[in-house]
N, C-alpha and C positions, 0 to 999 in steps of 0.2 A: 520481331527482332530477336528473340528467343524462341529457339523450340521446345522447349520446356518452362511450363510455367506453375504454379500453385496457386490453390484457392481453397477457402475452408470450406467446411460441409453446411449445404445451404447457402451458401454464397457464388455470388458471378463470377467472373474472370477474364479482365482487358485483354484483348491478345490484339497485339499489333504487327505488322511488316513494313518491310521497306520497297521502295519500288520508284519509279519515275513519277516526276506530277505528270506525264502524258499519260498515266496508265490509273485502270481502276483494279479496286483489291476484291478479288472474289470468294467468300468463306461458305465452305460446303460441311457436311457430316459424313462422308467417305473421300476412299480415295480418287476413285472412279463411279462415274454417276454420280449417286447419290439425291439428296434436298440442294438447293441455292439455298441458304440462310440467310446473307445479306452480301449487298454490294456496296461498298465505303470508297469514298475518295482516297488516293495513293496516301493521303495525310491522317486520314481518319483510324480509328480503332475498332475493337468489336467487340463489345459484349456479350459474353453467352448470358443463359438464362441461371437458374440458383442449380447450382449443381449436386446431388446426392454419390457421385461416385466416379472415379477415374474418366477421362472422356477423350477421344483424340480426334480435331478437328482439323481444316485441313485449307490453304488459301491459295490461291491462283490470281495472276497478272492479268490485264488487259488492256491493250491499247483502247484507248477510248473510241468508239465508232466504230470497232472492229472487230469481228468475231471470233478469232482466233487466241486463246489462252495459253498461256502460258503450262508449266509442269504444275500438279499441285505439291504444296510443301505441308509435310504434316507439322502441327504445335500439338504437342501433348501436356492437360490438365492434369494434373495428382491434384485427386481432393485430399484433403489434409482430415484425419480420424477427429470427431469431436471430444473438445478436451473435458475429463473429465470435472463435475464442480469437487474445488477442494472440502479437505474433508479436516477439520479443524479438529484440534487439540481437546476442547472443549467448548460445548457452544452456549454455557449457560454459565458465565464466574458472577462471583462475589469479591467486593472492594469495600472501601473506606474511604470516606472525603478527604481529597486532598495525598492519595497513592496512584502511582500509575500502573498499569495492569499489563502484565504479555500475557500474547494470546498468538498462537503461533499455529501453523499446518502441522497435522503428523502424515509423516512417511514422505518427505517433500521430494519433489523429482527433480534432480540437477538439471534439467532440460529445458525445465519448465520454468517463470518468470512467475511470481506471485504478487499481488499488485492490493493493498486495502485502500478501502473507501469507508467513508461515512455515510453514503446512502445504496440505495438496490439496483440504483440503476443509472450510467452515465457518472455527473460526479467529476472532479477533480482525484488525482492517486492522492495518497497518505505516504506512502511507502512501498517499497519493492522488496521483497524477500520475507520467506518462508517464516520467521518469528516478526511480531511488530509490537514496540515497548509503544504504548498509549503515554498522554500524555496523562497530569494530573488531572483527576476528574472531580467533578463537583457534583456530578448529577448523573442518572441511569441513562447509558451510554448502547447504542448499536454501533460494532464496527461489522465491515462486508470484505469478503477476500475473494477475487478472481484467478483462474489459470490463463496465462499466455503461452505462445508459441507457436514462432514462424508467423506472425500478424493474426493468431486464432485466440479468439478467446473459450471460457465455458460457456456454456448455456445461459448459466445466471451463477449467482456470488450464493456463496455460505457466508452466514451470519452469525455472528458472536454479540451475545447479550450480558449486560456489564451490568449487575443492580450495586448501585453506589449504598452502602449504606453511613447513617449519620458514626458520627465521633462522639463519646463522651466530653463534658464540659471539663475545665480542668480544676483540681479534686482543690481541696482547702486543707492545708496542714498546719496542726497548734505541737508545739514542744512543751514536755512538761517542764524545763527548762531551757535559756538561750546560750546560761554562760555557768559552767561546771567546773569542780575541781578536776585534776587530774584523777581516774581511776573510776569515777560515775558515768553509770547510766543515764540516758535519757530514754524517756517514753514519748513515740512520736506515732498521730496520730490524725488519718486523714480521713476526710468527711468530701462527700458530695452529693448535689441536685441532683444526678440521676441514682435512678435505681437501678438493681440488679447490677452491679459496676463491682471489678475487685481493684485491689490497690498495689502496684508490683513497685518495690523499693528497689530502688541502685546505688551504688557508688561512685557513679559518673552518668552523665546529661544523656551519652550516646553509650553506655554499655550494652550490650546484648546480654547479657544472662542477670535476673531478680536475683538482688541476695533474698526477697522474703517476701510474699503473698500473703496478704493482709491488712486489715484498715490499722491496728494498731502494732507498730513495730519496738519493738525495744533495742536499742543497740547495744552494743559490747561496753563494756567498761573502757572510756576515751582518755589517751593518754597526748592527744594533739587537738585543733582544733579540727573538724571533720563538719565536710557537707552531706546531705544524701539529696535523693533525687526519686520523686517517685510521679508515676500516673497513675490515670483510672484505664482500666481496658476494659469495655462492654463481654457480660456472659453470653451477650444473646449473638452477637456478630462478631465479637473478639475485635474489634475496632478498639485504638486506644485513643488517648485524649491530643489534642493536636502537639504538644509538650509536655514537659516534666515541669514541676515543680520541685524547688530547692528550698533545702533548710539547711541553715550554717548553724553546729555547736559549738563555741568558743570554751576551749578548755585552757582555764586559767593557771600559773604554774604556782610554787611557794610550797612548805612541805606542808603535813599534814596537821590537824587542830587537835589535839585530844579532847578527849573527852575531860572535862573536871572534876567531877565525881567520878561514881564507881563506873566502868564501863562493863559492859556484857561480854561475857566470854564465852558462850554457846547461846546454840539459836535450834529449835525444831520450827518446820514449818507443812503446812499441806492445806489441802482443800475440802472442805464437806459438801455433801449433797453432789448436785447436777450444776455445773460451773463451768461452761462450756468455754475453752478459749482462755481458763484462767491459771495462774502459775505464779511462783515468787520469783523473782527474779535478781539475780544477785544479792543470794541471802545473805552471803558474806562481807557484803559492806555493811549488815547491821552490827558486824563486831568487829569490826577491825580499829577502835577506836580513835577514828575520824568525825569529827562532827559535820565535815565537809561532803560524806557520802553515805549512802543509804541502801537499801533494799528496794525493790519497789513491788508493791504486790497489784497483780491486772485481774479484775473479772468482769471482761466483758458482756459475758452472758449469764447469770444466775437462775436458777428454779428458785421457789419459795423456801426459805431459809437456809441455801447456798452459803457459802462464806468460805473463801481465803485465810489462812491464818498464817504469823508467824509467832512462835513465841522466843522468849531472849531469858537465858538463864545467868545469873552473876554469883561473883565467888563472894561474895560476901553479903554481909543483911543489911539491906538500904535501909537509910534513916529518914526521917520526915521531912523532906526536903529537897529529898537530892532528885 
């Protein structure tokens, strides 16, 4: 019915005609002479065999019972170039439980149809086109990407290998206090079951940028009530914990307590030795004579006889008691 037909490389190629049902279909391999190939009924088709390269075959009529043939008409085969297998982005990622992952073609050909599967061979599609957003994974995942076009596929699929890795548990935080004056620090202070794990603090559940990396955070001197938010994210696969944990500080209003005796009116402070991690921390609330706020001093990490100090100096000579 066509005299031009396509077929991929390696592959047959139906070629059909039209003609009378009085008549039989004659398919040869030239114009003149040549091989008889086959004789199919006026309804029937013809298959070539698996083709390697351009071919042009050729059919003639016949009255049934009679020797006399018709012209022959040529059909011309174009074997269609085998498609190249795609050639992915990257065929080895790294994830997290419970992220989904894109994994996409480079250098994709507008021509071409790109098709993933989940297995190597046959298979239901995933999707059609050059990037494919995975779904959330839970487990070390294979996806498989073929080329199409004009009904040809590749050879075989390139595969993309997903190793999921686990999440940290979610971390445990204590406040060195819940409910503060106006103008106080709190020292807050996250702990958890795994190891090798850091602790990135935020200001909100879904922020993108830590305000602070570290298990012990100190915040600012709090003049409202303020939440923070923090997780664990793995050193070893930068995986974080499946959420944040929240800590509310209730910062209470009223003005400030003095002190009733003498209050201190200068402060020195520093650290000796090897005190990794440690510092005073708002040495200025040890004199601002408030009874409601304080300094806090942290040493996380000490050598042997380490030590944080602050000292507080007063204008006048305390008496026994005060």
């Amino acid at each position: 019915n066509s005299n031009a037909v396509s077929a991929c490389l390696n592959s047959t190629a139906t070629l059909s005609a039209t003609t009378a049902s009085t008549n039989q279909l004659l398919w040869y391999d030239a114009a003149v002479g040549g091989t008889l190939l086959a004789t199919k009924a006026y309804n029937e088709t013809f298959v070539t065999p698996a083709l390697t390269a351009n071919k042009i075959y050729y059919v003639a009529a016949k009255r049934i019972g009679c020797a006399e043939e018709s012209e022959r008409v040529a059909v011309n085969v174009t074997v269609i170039p085998a498609l190249a297998v795609p050639v992915v982005t990257n065929a080895n990622l790294n994830s997290c439980v419970g992220a989904p992952v894109t994994i996409s073609v480079t250098n994709p050909d507008a021509t071409v149809t790109y098709r993933w599967y989940e297995v190597a061979t046959a298979g239901t599609v995933l999707f059609s086109g050059s990037t494919f957003v995975t779904p959330a994974l839970a487990a070390n995942k294979t996806y498989y990407v073929e080329a199409s076009k004009a009904g040809c596929v590749s050879a075989t699929r390139a595969a993309v290998n997903i190793t999921v890795a686990p999440s940290p548990v979610l971390p445990q935080v204590q406040a060195s206090a819940s409910t503060i004056p106006a103008g106080q620090s709190v020292i807050l202070t996250a702990t958890s079951t795994d190891t090798n794990v850091d602790f990135l603090w935020y200001t909100s559940a879904n922020a993108a940028t830590a305000i602070y990396t570290g298990p012990t955070f100190v915040t600012p001197p709090l003049t409202a009530t303020t939440t923070y938010h923090v997780e664990a994210k793995s050193k070893t696969n930068q995986c974080t914990s499946p959420s944040r944990v929240s800590v509310s500080i209730n910062v209470g209003g009223g003005s400030a307590n003095p002190v009733p005796c003498d209050a201190a009116t200068g402060e020195t402070h520093g650290i000796d030795g090897v005190a990794l991690f440690s510092d005073v921390v708002n040495p200025g609330l040890a004199i601002d004579n408030d009874t409601q706020t304080a300094s806090s001093l942290l040493m996380p990490i000490g050598a042997l006889n380490a030590s944080v100090y602050q000292k507080l100096s007063f204008g006048n000579i305390s008496n026994l008691g005060d």
